[in-house]
N, C-alpha and C positions, 0 to 999 in steps of 0.2 A: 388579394392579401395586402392588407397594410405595413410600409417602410417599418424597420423594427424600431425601438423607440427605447435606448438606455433608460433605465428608470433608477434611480438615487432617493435614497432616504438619508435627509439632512437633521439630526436632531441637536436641539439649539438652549442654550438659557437664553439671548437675549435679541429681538427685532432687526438690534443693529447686526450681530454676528450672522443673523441669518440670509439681510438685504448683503452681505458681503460675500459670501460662499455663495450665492445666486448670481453675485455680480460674475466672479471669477467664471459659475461655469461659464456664463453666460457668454464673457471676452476668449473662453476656450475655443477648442477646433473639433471637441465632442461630435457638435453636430445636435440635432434635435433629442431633448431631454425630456424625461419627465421626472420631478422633482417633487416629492411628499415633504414637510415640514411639520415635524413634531418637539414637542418640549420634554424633557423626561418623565415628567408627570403623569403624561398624556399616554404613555406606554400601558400602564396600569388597567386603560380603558378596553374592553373587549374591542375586540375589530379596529383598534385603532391604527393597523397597517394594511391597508387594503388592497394595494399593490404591493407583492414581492417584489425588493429591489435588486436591483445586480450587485450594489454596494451603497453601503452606507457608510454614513460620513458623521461625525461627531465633534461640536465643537462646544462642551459643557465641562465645568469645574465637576461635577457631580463624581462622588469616588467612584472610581471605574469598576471594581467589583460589582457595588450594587446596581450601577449602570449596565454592565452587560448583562448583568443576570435579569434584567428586568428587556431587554433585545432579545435574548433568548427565549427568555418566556413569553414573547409577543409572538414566536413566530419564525423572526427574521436569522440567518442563518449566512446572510451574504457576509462578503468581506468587509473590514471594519477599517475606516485610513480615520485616525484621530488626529485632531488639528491643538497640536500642543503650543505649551510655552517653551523657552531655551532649558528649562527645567530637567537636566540629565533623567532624576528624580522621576519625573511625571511619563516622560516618555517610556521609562522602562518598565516602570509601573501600568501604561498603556498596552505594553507589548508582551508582558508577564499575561495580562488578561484575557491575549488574544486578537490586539488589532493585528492587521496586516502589514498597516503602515502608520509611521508618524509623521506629521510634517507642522514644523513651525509654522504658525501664525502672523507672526510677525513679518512683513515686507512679504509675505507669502504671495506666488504670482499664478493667472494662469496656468501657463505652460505646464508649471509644476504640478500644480493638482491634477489637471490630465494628465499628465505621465503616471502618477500615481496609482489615477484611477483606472487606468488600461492597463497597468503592472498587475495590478492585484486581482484586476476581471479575471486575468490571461491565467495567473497563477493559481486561481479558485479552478478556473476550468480544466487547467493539467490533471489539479489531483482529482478531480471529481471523475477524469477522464482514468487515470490512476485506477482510482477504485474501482471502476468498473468492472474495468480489466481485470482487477486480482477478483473480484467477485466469479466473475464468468470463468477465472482459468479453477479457483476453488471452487468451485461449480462442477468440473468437466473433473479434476482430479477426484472430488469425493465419488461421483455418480456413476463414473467408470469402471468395468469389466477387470481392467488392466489394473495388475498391482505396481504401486508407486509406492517408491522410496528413496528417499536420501540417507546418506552419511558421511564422514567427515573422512579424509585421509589416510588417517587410523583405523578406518572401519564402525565407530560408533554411529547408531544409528540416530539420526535426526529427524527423521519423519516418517510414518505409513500409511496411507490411504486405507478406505473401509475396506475396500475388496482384500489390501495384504492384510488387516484384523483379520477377514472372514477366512480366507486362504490359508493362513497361519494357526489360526486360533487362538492369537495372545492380543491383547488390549495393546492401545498408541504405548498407555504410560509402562506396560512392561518391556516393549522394543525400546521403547528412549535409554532403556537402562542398560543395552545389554550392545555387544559386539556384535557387527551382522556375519561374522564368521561365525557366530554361535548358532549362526539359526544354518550354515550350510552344513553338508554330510561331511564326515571330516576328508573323505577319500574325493574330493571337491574342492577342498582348500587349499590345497597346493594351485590350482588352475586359478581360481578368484585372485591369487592372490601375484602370477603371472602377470592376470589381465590387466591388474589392477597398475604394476608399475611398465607395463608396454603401456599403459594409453596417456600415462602422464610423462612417457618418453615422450609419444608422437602427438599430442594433445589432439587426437581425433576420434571419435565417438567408438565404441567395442559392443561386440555383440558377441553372447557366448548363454550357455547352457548352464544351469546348475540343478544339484538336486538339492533342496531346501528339507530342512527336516520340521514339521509343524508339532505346536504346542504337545501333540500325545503322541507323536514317535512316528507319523505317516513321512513316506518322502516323498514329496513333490518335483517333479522337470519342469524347470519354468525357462525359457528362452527370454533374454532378458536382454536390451538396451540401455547401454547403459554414456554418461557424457559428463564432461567434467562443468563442477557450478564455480564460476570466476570472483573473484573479488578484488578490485582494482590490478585489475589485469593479470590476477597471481588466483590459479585453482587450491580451494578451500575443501571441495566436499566433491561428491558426484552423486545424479541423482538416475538413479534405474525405471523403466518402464519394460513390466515382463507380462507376458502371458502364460497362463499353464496348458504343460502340454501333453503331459501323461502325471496322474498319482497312482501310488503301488513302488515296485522294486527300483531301485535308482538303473540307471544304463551300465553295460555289459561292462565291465572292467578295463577289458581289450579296446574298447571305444576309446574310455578316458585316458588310457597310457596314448594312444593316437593323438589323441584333443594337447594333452602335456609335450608329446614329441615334439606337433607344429608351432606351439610357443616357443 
């Protein structure tokens, strides 16, 4: 298998900008490059980027709107570092569009552009890394057995998985709207509501029982996990992961005054 080999897409108006941004990488510490050079024009042509680059590099007067959209529709999807003038103006206008980064042209040095360009590789592949991640955990939340849910504080609810639709029988957008005390038995809400301010005493995860009452009047025992969701360092919401564990009559009465005594 062959050394991996940075690949760069430089697009350019003019010979001279372009023998310059070749010279830089070239006095960089990159290491072995491969380097495409296209004019904007040349965008327009099918197949006119034929290697995916890891980032591209722009140094064209061309307005940047019609500019990117013509990068985009080529294909190209890498990070964008524009090689601007001192132009407050032009740079934010660069970064309004989507570059990654700006960096003056002017006295512009090596060093610099490789920092850029390792800044902006490193920060494409977090979020792509990012994505993933949310991908596969919505993934495992949609596709799961287990009913999931969040809400806030207060109680409203902010989120339910398919299985709590199917378990419940009420659509996302009708839980988004409603108190998730509404959905418990009432002779159950005195405990939920217990658990709820012991776990934000001891901020450590609670597991407790309830009977849910579903869209046409059935009560479900769902055994239920539940842990606080943080927000700079201060809990916002909590989000539940329960199983069901009998539907039909809720538990014996004499249980739950028990369950309320040890709180």
């Amino acid at each position: 298998m062959g050394e991996w080999q940075l690949k760069i897409l430089l697009i350019y108006d003019h010979f001279e900008s372009r023998d310059r941004v070749f010279g830089l990488l070239s006095q960089s510490d990159l290491g072995t490059f491969h380097l495409d050079c296209i004019q904007p024009h040349q965008l327009n042509a099918p197949g006119s980027v034929l290697t995916p680059p890891d980032v591209c590099v722009i140094e064209s007067s061309i307005e940047k709107a019609t500019l990117f959209t013509r990068i985009r529709a080529a294909g190209v999807y890498a990070p964008i570092i524009v090689l601007t003038t001192e132009s407050g103006f032009e740079v934010l206008d660069a970064l309004h569009h989507g570059a990654a980064d700006c960096l003056i042209k002017e006295n512009l040095m090596a060093a610099k552009l490789e920092e850029s360009i390792c800044a902006v590789i490193d920060q494409a592949r977090a979020a792509e890394l990012q994505a993933e991640h949310e991908r596969l955990y919505l993934s495992l939340v949609e596709n799961t057995t287990d009913l999931i849910f969040t809400h806030d504080l207060d109680g409203r609810c902010t989120s339910i998985n398919k299985a709590g639709e199917e378990d419940l029988g009420y659509q996302a957008e009708d839980v988004l709207k409603m108190n998730f005390q509404q959905l418990i038995a009432p002779e159950y809400v005195a405990l939920f509501q217990l658990t709820m301010r012991a776990m934000l005493e001891c901020r450590k995860s609670m597991h407790l029982e309830l009977v849910l009452i579903t869209r046409n009047g059935q009560p479900l025992l769902v055994a239920l996990n539940y842990h606080l969701i943080y927000q700079d360092g201060a809990p916002i919401g909590v989000q539940a992961i329960g199983q069901l564990v009998a539907s039909g009559l809720p538990m014996p009465g004499l249980a739950l005054e028990r369950r309320l005594a040890q709180s």
